[in-house]
VOPAGU-2260 file (C-alpha; in pm, 1 decimal, decimal comma):
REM VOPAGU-2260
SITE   aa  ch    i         X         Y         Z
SITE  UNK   A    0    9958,2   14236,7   15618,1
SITE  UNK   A    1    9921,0   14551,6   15432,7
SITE  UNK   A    2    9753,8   14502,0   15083,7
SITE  UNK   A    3    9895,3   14655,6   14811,5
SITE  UNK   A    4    9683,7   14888,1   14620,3
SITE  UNK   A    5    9634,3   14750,2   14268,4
SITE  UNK   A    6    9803,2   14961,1   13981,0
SITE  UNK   A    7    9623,1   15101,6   13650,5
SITE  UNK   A    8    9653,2   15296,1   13345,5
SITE  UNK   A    9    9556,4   15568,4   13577,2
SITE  UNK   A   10    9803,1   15469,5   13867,1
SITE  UNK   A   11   10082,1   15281,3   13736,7
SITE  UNK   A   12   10318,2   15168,8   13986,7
SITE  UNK   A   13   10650,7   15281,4   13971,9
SITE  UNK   A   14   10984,4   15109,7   13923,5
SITE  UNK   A   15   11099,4   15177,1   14288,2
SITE  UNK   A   16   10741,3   15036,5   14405,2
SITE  UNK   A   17   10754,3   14752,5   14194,2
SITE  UNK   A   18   11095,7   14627,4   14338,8
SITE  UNK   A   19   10983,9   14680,8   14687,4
SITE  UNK   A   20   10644,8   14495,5   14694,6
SITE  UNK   A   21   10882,9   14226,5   14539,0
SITE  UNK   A   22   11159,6   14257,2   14762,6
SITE  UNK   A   23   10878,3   14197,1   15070,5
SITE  UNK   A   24   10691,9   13902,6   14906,8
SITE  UNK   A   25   11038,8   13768,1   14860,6
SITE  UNK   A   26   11198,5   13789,6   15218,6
SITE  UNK   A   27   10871,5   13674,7   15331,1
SITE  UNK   A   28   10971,7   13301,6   15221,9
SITE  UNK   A   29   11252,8   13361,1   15530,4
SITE  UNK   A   30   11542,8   13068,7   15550,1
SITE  UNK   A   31   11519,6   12759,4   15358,5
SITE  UNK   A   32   11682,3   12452,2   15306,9
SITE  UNK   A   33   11753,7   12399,5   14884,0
SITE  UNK   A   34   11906,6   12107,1   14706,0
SITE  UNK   A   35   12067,0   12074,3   14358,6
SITE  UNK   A   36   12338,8   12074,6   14178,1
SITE  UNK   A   37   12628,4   12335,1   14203,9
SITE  UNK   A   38   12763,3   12482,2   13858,1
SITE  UNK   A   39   12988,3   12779,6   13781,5
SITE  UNK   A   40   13141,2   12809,9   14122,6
SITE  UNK   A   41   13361,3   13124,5   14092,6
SITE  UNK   A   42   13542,0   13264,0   14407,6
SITE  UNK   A   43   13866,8   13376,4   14490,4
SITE  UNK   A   44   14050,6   13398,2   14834,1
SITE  UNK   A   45   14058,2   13795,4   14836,0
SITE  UNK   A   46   13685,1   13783,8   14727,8
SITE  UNK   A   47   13455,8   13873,7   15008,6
SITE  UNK   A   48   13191,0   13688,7   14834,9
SITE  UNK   A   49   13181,2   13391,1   14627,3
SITE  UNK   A   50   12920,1   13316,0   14353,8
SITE  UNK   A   51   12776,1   12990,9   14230,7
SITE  UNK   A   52   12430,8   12853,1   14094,3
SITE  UNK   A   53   12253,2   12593,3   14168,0
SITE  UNK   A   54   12084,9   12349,7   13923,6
SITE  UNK   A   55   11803,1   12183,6   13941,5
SITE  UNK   A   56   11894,6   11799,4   13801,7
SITE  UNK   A   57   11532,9   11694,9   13690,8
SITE  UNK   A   58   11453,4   12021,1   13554,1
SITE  UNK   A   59   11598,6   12349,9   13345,1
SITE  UNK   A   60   11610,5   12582,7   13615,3
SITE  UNK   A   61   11870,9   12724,4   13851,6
SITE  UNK   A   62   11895,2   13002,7   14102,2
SITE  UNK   A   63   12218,5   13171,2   14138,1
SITE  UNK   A   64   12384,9   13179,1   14491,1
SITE  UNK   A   65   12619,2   13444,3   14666,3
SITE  UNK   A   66   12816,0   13305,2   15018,2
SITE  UNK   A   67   13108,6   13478,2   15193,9
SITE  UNK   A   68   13373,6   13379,1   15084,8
SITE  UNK   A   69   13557,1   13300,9   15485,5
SITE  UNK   A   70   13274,0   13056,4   15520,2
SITE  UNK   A   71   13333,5   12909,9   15201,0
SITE  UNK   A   72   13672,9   12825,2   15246,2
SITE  UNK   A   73   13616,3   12735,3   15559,5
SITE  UNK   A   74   13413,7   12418,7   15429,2
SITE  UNK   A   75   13645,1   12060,3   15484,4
SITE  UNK   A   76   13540,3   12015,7   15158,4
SITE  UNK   A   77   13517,9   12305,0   14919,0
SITE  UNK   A   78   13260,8   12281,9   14661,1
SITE  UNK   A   79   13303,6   12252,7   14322,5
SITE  UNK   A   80   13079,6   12208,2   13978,5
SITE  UNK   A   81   12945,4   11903,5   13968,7
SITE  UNK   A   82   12890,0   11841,1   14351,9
SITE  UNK   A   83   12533,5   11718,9   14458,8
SITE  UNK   A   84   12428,8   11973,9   14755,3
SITE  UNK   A   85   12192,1   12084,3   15021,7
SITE  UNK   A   86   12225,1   12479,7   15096,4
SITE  UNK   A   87   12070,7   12673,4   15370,9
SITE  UNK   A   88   11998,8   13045,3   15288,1
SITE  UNK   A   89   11734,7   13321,6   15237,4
SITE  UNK   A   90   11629,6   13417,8   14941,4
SITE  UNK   A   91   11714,3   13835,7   14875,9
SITE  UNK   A   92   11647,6   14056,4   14622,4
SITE  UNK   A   93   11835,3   14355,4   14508,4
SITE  UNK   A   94   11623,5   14612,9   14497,3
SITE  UNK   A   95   11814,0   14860,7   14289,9
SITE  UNK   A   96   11955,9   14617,5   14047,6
SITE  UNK   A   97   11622,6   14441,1   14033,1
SITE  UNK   A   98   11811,3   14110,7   14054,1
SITE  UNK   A   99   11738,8   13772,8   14293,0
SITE  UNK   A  100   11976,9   13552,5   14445,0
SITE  UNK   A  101   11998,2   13333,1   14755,5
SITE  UNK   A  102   12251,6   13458,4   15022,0
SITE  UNK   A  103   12404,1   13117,6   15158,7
SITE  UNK   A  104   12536,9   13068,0   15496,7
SITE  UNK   A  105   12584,2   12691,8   15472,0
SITE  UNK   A  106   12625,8   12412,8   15232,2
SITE  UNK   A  107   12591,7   12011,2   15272,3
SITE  UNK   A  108   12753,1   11747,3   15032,5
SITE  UNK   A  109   12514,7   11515,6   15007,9
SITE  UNK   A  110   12619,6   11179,5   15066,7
SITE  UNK   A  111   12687,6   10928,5   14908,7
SITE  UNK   A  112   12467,5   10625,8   15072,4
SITE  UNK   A  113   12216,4   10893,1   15021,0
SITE  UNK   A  114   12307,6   10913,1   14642,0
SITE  UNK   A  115   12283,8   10546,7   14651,7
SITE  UNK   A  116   11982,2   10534,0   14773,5
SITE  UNK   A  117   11815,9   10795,5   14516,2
SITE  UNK   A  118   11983,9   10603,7   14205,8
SITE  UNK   A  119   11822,4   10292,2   14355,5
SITE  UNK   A  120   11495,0   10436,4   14376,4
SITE  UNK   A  121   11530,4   10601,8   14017,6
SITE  UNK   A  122   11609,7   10222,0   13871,4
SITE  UNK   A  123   11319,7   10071,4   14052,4
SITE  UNK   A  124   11117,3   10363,0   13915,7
SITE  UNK   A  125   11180,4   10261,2   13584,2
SITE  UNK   A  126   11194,4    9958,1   13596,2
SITE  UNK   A  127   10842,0    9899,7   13685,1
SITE  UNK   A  128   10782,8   10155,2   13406,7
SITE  UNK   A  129   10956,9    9884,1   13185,3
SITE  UNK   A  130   11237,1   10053,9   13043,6
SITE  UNK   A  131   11485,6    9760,4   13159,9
SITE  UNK   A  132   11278,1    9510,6   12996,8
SITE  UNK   A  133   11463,2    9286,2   12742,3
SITE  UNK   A  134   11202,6    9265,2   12525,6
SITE  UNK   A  135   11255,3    9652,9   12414,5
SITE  UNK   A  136   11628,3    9613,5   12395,2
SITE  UNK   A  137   11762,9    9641,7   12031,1
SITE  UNK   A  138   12027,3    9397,8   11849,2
SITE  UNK   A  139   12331,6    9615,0   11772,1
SITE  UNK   A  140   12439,4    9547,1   11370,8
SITE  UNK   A  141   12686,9    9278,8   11277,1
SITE  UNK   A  142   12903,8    9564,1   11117,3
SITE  UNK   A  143   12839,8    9899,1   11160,0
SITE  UNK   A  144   12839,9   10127,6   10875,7
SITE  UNK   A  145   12919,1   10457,4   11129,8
SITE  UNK   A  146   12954,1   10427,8   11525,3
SITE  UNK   A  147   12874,4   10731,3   11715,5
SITE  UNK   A  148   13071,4   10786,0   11992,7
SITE  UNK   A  149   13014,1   11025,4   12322,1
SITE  UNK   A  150   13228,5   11087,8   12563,6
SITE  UNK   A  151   13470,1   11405,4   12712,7
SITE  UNK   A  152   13744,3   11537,4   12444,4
SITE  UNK   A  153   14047,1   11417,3   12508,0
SITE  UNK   A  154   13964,2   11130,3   12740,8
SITE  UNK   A  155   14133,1   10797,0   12777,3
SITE  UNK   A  156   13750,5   10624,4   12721,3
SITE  UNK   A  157   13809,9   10789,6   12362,2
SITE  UNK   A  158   14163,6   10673,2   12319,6
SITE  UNK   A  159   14060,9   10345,7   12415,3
SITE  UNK   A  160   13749,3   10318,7   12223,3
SITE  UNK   A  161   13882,0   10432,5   11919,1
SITE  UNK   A  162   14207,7   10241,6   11935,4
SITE  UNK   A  163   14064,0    9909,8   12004,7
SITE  UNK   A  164   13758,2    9952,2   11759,3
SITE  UNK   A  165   14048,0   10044,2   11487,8
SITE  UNK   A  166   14320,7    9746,5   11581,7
SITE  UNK   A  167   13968,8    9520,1   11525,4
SITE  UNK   A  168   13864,7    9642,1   11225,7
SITE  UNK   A  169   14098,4    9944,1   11035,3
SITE  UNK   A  170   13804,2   10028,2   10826,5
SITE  UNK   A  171   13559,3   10127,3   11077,6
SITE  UNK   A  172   13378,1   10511,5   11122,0
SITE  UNK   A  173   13340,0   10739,7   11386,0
SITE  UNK   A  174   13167,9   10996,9   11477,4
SITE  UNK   A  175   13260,6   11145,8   11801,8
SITE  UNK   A  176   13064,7   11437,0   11969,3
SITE  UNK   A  177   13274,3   11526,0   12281,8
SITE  UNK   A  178   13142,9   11700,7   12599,9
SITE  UNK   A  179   13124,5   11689,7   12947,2
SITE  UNK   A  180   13124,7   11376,7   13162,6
SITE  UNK   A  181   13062,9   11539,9   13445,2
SITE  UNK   A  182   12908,6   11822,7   13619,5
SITE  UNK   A  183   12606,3   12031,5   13578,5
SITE  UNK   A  184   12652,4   12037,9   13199,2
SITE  UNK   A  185   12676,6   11657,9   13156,6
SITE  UNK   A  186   12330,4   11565,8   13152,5
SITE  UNK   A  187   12210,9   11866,8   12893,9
SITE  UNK   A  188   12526,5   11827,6   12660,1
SITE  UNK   A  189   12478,1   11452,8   12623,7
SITE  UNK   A  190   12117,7   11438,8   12538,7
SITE  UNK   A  191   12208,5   11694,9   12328,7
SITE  UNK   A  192   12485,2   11480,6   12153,2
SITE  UNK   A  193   12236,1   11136,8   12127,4
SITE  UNK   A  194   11972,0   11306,3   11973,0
SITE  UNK   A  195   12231,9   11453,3   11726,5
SITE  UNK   A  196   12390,3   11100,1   11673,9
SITE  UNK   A  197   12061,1   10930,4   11650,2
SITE  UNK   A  198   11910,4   11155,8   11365,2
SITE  UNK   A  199   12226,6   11054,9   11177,5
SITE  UNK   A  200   12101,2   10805,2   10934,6
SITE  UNK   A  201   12473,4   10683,5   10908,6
SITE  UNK   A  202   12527,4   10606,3   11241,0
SITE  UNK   A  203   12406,6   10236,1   11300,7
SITE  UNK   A  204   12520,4   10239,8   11702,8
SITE  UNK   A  205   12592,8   10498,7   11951,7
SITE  UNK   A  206   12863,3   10436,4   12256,0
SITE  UNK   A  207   12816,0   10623,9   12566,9
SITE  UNK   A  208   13197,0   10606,0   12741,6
SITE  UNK   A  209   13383,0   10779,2   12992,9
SITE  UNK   A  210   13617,0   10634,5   13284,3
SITE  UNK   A  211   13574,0   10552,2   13604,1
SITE  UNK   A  212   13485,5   10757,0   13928,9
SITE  UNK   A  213   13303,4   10850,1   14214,1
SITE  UNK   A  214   12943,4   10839,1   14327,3
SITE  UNK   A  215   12913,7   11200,6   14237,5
SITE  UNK   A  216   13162,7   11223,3   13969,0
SITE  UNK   A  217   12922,2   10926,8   13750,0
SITE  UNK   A  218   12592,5   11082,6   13923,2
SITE  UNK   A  219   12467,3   11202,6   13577,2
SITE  UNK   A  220   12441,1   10853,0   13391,2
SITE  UNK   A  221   12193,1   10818,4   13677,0
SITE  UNK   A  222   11970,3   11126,0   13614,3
SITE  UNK   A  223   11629,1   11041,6   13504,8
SITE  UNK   A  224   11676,8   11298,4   13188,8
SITE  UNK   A  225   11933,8   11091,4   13049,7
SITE  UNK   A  226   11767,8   10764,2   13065,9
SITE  UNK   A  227   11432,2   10849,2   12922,3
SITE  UNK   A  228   11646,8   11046,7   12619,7
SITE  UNK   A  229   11815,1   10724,3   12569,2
SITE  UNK   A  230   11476,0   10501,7   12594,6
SITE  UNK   A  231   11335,5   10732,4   12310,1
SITE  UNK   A  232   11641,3   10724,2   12102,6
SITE  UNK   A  233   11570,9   10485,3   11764,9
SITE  UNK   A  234   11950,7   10361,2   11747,6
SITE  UNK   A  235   12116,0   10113,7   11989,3
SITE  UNK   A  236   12302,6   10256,3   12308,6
SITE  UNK   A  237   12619,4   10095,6   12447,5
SITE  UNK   A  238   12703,8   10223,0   12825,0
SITE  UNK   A  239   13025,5   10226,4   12868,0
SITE  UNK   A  240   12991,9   10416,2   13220,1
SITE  UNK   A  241   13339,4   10349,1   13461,7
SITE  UNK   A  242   13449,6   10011,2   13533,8
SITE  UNK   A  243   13338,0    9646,7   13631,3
SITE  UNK   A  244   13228,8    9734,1   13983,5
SITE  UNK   A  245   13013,7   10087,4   13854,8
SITE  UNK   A  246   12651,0   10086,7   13763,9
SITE  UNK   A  247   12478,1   10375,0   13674,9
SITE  UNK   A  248   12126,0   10371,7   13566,3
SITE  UNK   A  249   12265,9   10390,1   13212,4
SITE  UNK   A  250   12333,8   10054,0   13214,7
SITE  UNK   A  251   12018,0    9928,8   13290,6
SITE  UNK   A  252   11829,9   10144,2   13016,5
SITE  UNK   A  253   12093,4   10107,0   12707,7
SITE  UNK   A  254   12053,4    9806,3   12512,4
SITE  UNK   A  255   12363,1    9687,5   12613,3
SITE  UNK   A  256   12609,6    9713,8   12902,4
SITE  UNK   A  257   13010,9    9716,9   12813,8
SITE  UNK   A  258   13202,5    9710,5   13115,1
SITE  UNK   A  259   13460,2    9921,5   12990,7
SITE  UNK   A  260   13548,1   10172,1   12688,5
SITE  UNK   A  261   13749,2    9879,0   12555,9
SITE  UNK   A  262   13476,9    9617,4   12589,4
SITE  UNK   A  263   13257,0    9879,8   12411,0
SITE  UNK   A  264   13470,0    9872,1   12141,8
SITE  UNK   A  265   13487,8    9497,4   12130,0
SITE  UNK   A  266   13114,4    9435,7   12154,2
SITE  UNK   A  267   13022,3    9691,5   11894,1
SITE  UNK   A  268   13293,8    9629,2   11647,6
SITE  UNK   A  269   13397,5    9249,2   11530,6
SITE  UNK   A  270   13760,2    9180,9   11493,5
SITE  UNK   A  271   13857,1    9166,0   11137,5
SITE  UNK   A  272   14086,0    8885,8   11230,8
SITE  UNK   A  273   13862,3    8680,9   11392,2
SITE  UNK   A  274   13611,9    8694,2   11116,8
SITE  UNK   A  275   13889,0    8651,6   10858,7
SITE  UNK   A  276   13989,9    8312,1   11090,6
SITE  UNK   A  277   13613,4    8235,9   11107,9
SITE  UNK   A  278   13545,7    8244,4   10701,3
SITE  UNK   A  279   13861,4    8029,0   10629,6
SITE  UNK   A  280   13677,4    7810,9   10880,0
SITE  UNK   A  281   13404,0    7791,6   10729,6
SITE  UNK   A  282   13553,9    7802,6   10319,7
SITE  UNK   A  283   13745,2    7473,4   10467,7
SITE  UNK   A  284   13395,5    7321,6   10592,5
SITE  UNK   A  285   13250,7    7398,3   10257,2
SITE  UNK   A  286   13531,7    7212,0   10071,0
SITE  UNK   A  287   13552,0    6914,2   10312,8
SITE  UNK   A  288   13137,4    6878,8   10274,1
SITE  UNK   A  289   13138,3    6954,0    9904,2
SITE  UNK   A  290   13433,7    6698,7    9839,1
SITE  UNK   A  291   13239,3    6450,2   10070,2
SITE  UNK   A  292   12921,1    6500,9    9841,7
SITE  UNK   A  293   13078,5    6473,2    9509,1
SITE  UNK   A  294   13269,6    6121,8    9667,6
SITE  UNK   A  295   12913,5    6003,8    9767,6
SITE  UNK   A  296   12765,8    6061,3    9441,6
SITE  UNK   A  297   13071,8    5927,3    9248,4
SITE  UNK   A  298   13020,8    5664,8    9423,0
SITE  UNK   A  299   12658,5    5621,6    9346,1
SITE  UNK   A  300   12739,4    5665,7    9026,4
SITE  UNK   A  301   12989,6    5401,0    8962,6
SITE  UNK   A  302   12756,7    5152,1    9128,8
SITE  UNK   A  303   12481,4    5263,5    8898,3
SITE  UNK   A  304   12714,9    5197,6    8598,5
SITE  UNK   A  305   12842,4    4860,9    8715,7
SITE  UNK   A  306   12465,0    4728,5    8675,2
SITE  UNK   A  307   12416,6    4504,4    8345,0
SITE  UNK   A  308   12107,4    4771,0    8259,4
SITE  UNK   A  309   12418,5    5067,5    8236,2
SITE  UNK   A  310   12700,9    4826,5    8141,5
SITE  UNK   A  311   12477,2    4736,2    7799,9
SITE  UNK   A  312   12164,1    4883,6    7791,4
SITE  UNK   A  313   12029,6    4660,7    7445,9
SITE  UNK   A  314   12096,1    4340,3    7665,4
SITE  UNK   A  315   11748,2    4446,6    7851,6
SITE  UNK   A  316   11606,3    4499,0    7454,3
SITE  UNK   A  317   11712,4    4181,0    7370,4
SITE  UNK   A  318   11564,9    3976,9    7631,0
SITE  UNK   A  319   11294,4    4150,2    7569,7
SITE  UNK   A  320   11266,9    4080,4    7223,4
SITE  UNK   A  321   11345,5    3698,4    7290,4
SITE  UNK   A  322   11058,8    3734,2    7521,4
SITE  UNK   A  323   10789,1    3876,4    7274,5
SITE  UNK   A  324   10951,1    3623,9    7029,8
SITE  UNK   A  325   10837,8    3335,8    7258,1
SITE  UNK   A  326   10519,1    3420,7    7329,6
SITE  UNK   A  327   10418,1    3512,3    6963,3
SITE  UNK   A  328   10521,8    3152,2    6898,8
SITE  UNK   A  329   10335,4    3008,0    7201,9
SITE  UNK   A  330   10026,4    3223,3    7080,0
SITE  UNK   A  331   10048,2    3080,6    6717,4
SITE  UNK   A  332   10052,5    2702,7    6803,9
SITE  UNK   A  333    9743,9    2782,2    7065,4
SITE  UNK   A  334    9572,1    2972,7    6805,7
SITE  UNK   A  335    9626,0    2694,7    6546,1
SITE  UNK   A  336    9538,2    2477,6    6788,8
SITE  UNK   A  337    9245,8    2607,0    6848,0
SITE  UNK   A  338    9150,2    2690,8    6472,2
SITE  UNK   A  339    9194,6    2318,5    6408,4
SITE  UNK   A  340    8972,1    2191,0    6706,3
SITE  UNK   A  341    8717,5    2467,4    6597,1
SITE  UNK   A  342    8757,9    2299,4    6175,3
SITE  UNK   A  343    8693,6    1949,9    6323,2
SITE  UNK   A  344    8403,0    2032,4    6523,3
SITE  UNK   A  345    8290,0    2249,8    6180,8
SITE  UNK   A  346    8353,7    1922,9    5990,2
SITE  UNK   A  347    8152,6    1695,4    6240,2
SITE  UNK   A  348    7853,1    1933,3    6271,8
SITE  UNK   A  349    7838,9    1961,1    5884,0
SITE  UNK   A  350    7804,8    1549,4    5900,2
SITE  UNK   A  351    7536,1    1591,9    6146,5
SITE  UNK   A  352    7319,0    1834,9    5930,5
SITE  UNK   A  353    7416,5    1682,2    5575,1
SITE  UNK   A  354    7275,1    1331,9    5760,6
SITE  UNK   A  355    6998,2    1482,1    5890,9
SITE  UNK   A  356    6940,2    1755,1    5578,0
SITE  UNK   A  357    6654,9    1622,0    5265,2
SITE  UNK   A  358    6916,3    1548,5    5038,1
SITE  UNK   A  359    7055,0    1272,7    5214,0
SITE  UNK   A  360    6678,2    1178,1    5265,5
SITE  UNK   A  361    6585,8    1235,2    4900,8
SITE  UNK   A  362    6903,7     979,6    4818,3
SITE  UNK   A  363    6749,1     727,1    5024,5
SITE  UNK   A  364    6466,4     719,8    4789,2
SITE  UNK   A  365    6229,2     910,6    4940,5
SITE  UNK   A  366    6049,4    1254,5    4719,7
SITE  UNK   A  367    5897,6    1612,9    4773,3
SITE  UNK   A  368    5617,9    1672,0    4597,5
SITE  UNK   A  369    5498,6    2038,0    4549,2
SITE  UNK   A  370    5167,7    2176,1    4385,3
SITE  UNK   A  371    5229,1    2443,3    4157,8
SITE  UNK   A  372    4881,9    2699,1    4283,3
SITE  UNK   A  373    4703,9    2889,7    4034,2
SITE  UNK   A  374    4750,5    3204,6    4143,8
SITE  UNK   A  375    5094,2    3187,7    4028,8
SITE  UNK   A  376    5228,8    3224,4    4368,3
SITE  UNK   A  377    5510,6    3046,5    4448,3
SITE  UNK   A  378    5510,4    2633,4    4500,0
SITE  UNK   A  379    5390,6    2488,3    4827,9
SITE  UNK   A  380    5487,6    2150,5    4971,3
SITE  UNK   A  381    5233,5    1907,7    4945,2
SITE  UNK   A  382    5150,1    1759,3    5273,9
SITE  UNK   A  383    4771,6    1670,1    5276,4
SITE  UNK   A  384    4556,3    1539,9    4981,6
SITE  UNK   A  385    4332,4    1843,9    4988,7
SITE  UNK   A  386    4609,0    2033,9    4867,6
SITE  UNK   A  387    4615,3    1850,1    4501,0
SITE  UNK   A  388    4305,2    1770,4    4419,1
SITE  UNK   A  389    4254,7    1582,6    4087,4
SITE  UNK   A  390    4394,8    1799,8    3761,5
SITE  UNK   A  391    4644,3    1994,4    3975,8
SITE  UNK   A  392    5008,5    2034,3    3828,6
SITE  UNK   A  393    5255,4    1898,0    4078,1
SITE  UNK   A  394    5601,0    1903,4    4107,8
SITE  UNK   A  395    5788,8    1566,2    4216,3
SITE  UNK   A  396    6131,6    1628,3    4334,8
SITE  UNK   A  397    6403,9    1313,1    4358,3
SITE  UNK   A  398    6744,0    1298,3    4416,5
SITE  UNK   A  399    6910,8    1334,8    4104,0
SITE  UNK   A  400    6649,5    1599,2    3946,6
SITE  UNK   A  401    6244,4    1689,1    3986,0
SITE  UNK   A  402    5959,4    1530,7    3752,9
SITE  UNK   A  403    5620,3    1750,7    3648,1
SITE  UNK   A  404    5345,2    1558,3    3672,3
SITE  UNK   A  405    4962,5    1603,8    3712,9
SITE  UNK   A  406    4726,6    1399,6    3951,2
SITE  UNK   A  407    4490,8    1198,2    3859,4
SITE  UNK   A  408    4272,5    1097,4    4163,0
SITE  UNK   A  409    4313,9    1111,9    4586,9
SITE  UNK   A  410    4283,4     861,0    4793,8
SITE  UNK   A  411    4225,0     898,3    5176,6
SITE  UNK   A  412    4438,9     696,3    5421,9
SITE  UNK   A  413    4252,1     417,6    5599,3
């Protein structure tokens, strides 16, 4: 290999040289097998070439291709945009125009077992990423103030979609963003149109819908692009990919799965006659309980009334009163009872002390004498005959009175 001398301010390279180191690096990759997408196939049957590009589906880039157009035709299947290839070519570059392309001398649809397969492995990718799991799956709204709706202009998902949502409920919004459904532009153009939808404050739930098809025709609802756009997105995502018997990925990633445009519109959008049906329902339920509630406690009250407290409420006084009557009675014949036990007892114990007491003693004839001291203090009882010895002034008390006298003498007892 001949190594290329390296340029400077002093030795620039020219234009020519440039092209042609290029050019050699280039053709030194020789033949190789390619796969992709194909987009923007042009050709024409008096064309000696054709030109398409090839896309690359998990990321933005794309190498444009140039095939005779005899072998093209040639194909049992010509290729169109959309189709999921393998090409076999050599990569050239035009060294005057300073342009690269592939020159292709065959091209491979891929299959579609093989398409299968790839989808399969994508949704067990992802799943194990957790993208499928419930738990991350969003409610959509009871009524949605805006629905955003994708899917390719002019298409019967639309027409059915916006048809059905409208018969269900005349008042609802769209806002559709159309594009492609399929092809190379299909994935780009619909991420675009979700992340447009989803920054929409007004839009509350965003339908993904287009019809039916093949393998390759529904191949980009599988791409991983798609999926991880819709996994980010904030707002809910209906699929609405084909029919009953097609799964794309899309289905598995959305929040929920309509099996058709129609069923789209029927999941995302309540029918204004059903609910209309459904609160006469439940207005009817609400009389029949209420009515049942005010029977009950008219009931309850009537019995509550019937009672003698309710029928006459002073008939409860006036037993009462009776009552308190009564026992103030009872209470003044026990307490006069009692006061004239306690007066007899009073009376008897008086008798007791009266007997007992030196009055009665002094009427039986008996005295109390008392010396009168001469200190002036006051008169003791005389009970010995040291107290009154002869000249002191005694005091005799008697029944009836008291006598001063004076004694004369003393006279022990024997």
């Amino acid at each position: 290999m001949v190594m290329e001398s390296k340029s400077s301010p002093d030795t620039p390279w020219s234009v020519s040289r440039l092209n042609t180191s290029v050019k050699g690096w280039i053709e030194r990759l020789g033949w190789l097998w390619v796969e992709g997408q194909l987009t923007q196939v042009n050709t024409k049957p008096n064309w000696a070439n054709s030109y398409l590009t090839l896309r690359d589906t998990q990321a933005e880039a794309s190498v444009e291709l140039i095939m005779d157009t005899r072998q093209l035709m040639a194909m049992a299947t010509p290729p169109k945009d959309g189709d999921h290839v393998v090409i076999h070519g050599k990569p050239n570059f035009h060294q005057q125009r300073g342009s690269f392309k592939m020159r292709v001398v065959e091209i491979r649809h891929v299959g579609a077992g093989e398409l299968l397969a790839r989808i399969e492995e994508l949704r067990l990718k992802l799943s194990a990423e957790g993208l499928f799991d419930p738990a991350r799956k969003r409610r959509l709204p009871v009524l949605p103030n805006k629905v955003g709706l994708i899917t390719g202009k002019g298409s019967a998902a639309e027409r059915d979609v916006m048809s059905v949502a409208q018969g269900r409920w005349p008042a609802v919004q769209f806002r559709v963003i159309n594009t492609a459904v399929q092809g190379a532009k299909a994935v780009p153009e619909v991420i675009r149109a979700l992340q447009t939808l989803d920054a929409d404050p007004e839009v509350e739930v965003i339908i993904i819908a287009r019809g039916g098809g093949s393998v390759e025709d529904l191949l980009p609802f599988s791409e991983e692009a798609l999926q991880r756009a819709v996994a980010a997105a904030s707002t809910p995502v209906v699929s609405a990919i084909g029919h009953e018997p097609d799964n794309p990925v899309l289905d598995n990633v959305a929040d929920v799965r309509a099996a058709t445009p129609t069923d789209a519109a029927k999941r995302v959008v309540p029918d204004v006659a059903e609910e209309l049906k459904g609160v006469a329902t439940m207005r009817e339920r609400s009389a029949t309980a209420l009515r049942g509630w005010v029977r009950r406690e008219s009931q309850i009250v009537e019995t509550m009334r019937s009672r003698p407290v309710l029928a006459d409420p002073l008939t409860s006084l006036r037993q009462r009163y009776q009552d308190v009557g009564r026992e103030v009675q009872r209470m003044r014949r026990e307490v006069t009872h009692l006061v004239t036990h306690q007066q007899s007892v009073v009376s008897s114990l008086r008798a007791q002390v009266a007997a007992l007491g030196p009055s009665a003693t002094l009427a039986r004839g008996y005295a109390v004498v008392q010396v009168q001291p001469r200190d002036g203090t006051e008169p003791a009882v005389v009970t010995s005959i040291e107290q009154s010895p002869p000249g002191s002034q005694l005091r005799i008390r008697v029944a009836d009175g008291s006598i001063a006298a004076a004694s004369m003498g003393v006279t022990p007892a024997n």
